[in-house]
N, C-alpha and C positions, 0 to 999 in steps of 0.2 A: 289284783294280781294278773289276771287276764290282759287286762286293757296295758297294762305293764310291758307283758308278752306280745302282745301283736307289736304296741310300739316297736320294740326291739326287732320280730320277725320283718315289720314294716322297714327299721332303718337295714336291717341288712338287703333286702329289697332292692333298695335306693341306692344303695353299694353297688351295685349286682350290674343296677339298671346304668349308673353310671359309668361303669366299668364300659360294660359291653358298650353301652352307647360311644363311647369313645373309642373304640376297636374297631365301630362300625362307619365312624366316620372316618378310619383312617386311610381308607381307599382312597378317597378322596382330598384327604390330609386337614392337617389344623395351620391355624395362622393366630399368634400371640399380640394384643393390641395394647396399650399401656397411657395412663394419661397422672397426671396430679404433679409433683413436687421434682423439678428435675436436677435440682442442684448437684445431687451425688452422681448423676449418671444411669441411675437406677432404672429409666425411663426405655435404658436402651434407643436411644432414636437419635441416629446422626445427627451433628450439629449444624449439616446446612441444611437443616431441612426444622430444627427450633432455635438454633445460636446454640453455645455453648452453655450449660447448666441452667437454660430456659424449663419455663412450666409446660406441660400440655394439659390445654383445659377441656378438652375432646380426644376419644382414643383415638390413639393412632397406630398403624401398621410398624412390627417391631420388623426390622429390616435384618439381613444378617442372620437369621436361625433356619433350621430345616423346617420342611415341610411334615414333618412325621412329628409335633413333639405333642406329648400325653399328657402331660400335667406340669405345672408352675408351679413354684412357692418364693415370695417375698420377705425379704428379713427388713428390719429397719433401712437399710437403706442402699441395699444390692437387691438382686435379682435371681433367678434359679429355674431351669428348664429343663426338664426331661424325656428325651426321646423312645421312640419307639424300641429301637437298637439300643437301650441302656446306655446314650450320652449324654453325660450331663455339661450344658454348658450354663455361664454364668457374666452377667454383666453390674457394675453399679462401684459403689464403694469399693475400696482395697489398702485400705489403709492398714487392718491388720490381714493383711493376704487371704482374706474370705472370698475373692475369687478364685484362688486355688492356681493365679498364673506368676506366684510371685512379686518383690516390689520393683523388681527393678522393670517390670512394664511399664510405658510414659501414663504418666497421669492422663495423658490428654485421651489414650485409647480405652479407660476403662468402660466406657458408655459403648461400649462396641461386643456385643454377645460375642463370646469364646467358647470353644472346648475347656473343660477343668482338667486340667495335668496330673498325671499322677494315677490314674483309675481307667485304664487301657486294661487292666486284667479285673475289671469289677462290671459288671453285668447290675446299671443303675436302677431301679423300681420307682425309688422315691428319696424327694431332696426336700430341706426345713433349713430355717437359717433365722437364727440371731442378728443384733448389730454389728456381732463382732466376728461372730463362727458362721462356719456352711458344716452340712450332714448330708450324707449319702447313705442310703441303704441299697444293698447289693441283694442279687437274686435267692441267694442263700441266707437271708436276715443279716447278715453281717452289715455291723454300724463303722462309718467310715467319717471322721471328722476335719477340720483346717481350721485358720485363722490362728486368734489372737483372744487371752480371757485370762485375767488376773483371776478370775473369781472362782476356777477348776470347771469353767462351763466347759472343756476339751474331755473331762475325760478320762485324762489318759497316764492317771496318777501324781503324786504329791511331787507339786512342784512347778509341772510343765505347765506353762504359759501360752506356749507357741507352739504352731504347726504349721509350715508353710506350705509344704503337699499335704494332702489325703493321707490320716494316719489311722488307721483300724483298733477301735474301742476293746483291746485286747479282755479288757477287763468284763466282758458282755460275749465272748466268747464259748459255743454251746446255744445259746439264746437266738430266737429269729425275732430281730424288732422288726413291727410293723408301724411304726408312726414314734415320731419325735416332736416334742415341745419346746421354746427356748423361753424364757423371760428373759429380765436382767440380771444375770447370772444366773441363773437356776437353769435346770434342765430336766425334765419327764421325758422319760423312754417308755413304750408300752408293746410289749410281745405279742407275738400270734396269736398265744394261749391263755391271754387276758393278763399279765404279771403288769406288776409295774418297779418300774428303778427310776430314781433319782442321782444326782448329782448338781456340785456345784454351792454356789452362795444360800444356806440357809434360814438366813434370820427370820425373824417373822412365824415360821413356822412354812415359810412356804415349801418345804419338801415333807410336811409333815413333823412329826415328831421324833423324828430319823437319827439315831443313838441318843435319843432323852434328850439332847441337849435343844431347848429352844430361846431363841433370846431376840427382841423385839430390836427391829432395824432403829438407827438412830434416826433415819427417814422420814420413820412415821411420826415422830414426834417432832420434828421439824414441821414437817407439813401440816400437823393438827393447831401449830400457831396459828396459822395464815389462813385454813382450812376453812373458817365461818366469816373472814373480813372479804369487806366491800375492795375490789378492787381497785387501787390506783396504784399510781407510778411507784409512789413508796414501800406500797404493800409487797409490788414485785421485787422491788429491790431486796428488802429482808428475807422474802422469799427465795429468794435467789442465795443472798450469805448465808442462810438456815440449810438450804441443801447441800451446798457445797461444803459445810461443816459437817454435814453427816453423814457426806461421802467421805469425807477423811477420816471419822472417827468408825467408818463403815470398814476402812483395811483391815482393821483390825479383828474384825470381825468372822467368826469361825466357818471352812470350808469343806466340804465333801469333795475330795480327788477324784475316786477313783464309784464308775457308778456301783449304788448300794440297792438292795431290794427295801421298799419302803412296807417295812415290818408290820404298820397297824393295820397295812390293808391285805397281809398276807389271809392267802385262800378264798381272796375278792376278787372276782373275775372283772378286769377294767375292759371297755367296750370304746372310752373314748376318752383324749387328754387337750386340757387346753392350754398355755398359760401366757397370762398379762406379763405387765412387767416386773413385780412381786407378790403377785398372787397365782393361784393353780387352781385349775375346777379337774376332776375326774370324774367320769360316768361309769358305773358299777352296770355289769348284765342285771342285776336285777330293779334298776330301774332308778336308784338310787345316786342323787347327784351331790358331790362333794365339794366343800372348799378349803380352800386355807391360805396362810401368807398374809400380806399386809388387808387392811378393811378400812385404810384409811376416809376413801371414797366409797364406802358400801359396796364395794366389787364382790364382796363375800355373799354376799344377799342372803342373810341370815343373824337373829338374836343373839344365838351364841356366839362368843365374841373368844372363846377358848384357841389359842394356838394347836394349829395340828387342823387333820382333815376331820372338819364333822358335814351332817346335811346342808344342804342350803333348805331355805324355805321353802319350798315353792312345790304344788301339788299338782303341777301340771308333770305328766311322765314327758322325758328329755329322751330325742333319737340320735342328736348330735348338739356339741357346743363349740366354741369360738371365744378369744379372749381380744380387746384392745387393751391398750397402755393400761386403762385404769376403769373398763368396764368390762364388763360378762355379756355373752349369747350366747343363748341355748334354743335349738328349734324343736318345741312341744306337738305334743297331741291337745288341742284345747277343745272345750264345747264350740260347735256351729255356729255361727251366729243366727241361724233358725229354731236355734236348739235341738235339732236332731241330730243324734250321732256327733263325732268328731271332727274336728278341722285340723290342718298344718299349720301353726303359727312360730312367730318368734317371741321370743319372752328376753329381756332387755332390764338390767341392774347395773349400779355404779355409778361413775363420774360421769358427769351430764351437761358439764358446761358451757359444751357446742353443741349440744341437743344429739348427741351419738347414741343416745337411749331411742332414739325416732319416737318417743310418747311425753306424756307429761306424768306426774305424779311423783310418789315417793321414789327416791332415786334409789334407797338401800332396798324395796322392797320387790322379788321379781315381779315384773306384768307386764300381760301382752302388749305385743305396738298394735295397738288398732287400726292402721293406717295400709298394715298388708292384709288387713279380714276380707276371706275370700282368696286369696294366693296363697301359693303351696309351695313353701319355700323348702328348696332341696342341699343348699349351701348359705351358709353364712361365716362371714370375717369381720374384721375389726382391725383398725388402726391407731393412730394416735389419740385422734379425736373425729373419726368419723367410721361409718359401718357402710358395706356393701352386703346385699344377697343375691342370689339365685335361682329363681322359682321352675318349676316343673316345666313349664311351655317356653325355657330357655330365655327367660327376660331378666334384666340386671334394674335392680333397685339401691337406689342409694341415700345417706342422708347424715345429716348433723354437720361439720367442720369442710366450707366448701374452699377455705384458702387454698390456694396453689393449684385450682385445678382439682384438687384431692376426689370431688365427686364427677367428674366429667361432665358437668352440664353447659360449658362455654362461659362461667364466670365464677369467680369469688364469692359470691354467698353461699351463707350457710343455709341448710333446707331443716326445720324440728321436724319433719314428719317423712317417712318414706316417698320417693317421686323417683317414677320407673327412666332410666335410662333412654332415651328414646333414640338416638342417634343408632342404638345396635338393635331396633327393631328391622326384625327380618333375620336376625343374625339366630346363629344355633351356638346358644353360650352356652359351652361345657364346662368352665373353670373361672373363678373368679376371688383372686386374694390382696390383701391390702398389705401394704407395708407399713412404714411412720403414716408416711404422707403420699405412699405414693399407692396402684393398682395395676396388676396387671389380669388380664381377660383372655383365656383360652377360649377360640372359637373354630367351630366346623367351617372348613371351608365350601 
């Protein structure tokens, strides 16, 4: 219980230090760098300077934003920046108006960071984004959402689909969020005061057991065909008609509107939320790490196999986690590799098929990446199939799914083991988040 508590005294620490570090560098300002998959725009980076919906396989200088901005976050396949002065601007996708500037802006300028419209009277903290949705949260906790979500990932009651400006989560009202989750369709919200609310597409159980009803995605049973064959051409193809059947038999499938407190963790003080694309991990103050939602790929990292949030396995105490498409990170307190005392590591579960585990071994079961022993990782994200960190002396590590640029190393391979960033040695990296496929890097100027 002790070693429980420090972790925890330790991750607020690392809050504190982060914080401030970034307020201290703001004299001087930050500059946003971004590399991987540029197809959507998401890259942010003019196109005479990579062609039009070009890769960047090395970061590059996001051109077009202020010099004040405090924190990024990347959704599937837009972008999200947030300034000193509470402006959120936003670049990438907009297909369902998740940049917040409408459709009738040209295709061709989405790749051009903007101001988001609509939030002139909202004082921004902090921004989260879906493939489909953007999120703001206002200086008063107030949740502020946009886009596009058959599956009630908005919000904002039975029915609504759409939101083309910033429309205020009426229904969270009284409540100050501090941090928001998206999957695919689902959505975690988690308060100041530790609460936590759900919304959105349930199956699976990935909101928990949220009004009894749980009922397993037709997804997963899709995917469990194909799940253990050798890969070839044919095997993708069925794969391919297996999901798209069970996206369709997925409409029909039962929705939370409007967001709900998720009852079995009622008088559970939540510390930290993450979620994949159908699954959810939550971190409890007392040291205690959850899951639930699909397991199709071991994302759950745990025996029990019961829908709804139970433990994960795993006996290493968690200060923060992180979710990709179809894997888990969590960054531990683990034994030293001297054995004395404890060390910062990352611990790494799930889908492993471009090595986005950065280790070898059982894929369902958690364990450390050996590869960062000795680094003191202070952030960690996840993408489609590749992961990024951020350790204490401000160095970016990356590794697993190098297509597109995705790990910034100047090629398309894949890396199985962590290999530190080296192009941003020298750099003071304060932020660092993955999209599908793409990255983007806040740095002290």
């Amino acid at each position: 219980m002790l070693r429980i508590r420090r972790v925890l005294k330790e991750k607020k620490l690392l809050n504190l230090i982060a914080r401030s570090s970034r307020t201290r560098w703001m004299s001087s300002g930050t500059k946003v760098m971004s590399f991987g998959d540029g197809s959507n725009g998401a890259l942010g980076l003019p196109t005479s300077l990579i062609g039009h919906g070009m890769d960047a396989y090395e970061p590059i200088s996001v051109t077009g934003l202020p010099s004040n901005v405090t924190s990024v976050s990347a959704g599937h396949y837009h972008s999200l920046a947030v300034t000193s002065h509470g402006q959120l601007w936003a670049w990438g996708r907009n297909h369902e108006v998740q940049l917040g500037r409408g459709l009738l802006s040209p295709r061709d300028t989405w790749n051009e960071p903007k101001r988001v419209e609509g939030l002139d009277q909202v004082q921004v903290t902090a921004a989260f984004a879906s493939g489909v949705v953007s999120a703001a949260i206002g200086d008063d906790g107030s949740l502020w959402v946009w886009g596009k979500s058959k599956r009630g990932q908005l919000g904002l009651g039975k029915g609504i689909t759409e939101a083309s400006v910033p429309s205020k989560v009426e229904a969270l009202e009284g409540e100050k969020i501090a941090k928001v989750s998206f999957g695919w369709g689902h959505t975690l919200a988690q308060t100041v005061d530790g609460k936590l609310f759900g919304w959105g597409y349930l199956a699976d159980g990935r909101l928990g057991k949220m009004g009894g009803l749980v009922e397993a995605s037709p997804l997963d049973s899709s995917m469990n065909v194909v799940k253990h064959e050798v890969i070839t051409q044919s095997t993708v193809e069925v794969a391919e008609r297996l999901v798209l059947e069970g996206m369709e038999k997925e409409k029909d499938m039962p929705i939370v509107w409007d967001p709900c407190s998720v009852e079995e963790l009622k008088g559970v003080e939540v510390v930290d939320i993450a979620c994949g694309l159908d699954h959810s991990l939550v971190l409890c103050s007392d040291g205690t790490l959850l899951s639930s939602g699909s397991n199709v790929y071991g994302q759950l990292g745990r025996a029990n196999h019961d829908m709804g949030f139970f433990p994960v396995d795993m006996s290493f105490p968690a200060s923060a986690i992180a979710s990709g498409l179809g894997h888990s990170l969590a960054i531990c307190q683990v034994k030293s590799p001297d054995g004395e005392g404890d060390a910062t590591s990352i611990v790494s579960w799930g889908w492993n098929q471009s090595s986005q585990l950065g280790r070898l071994g059982p894929e369902n079961v958690p364990m450390e990446i050996e590869g960062l022993a000795g680094e003191t990782a202070i952030l960690v994200s996840g993408g489609r199939v590749h992961s990024i960190a951020v350790t204490s002396e401000g160095e970016v590590w990356v590794w697993g799914c190098g297509r597109n640029g995705r790990l910034g190393l100047g090629s398309s391979c894949d890396e199985a083991e962590p290999i530190m960033l080296d192009s941003l040695e020298g750099c003071k990296v304060l932020q660092a988040v993955s999209g599908f496929d793409h990255n983007l890097i806040l740095i002290a100027r």
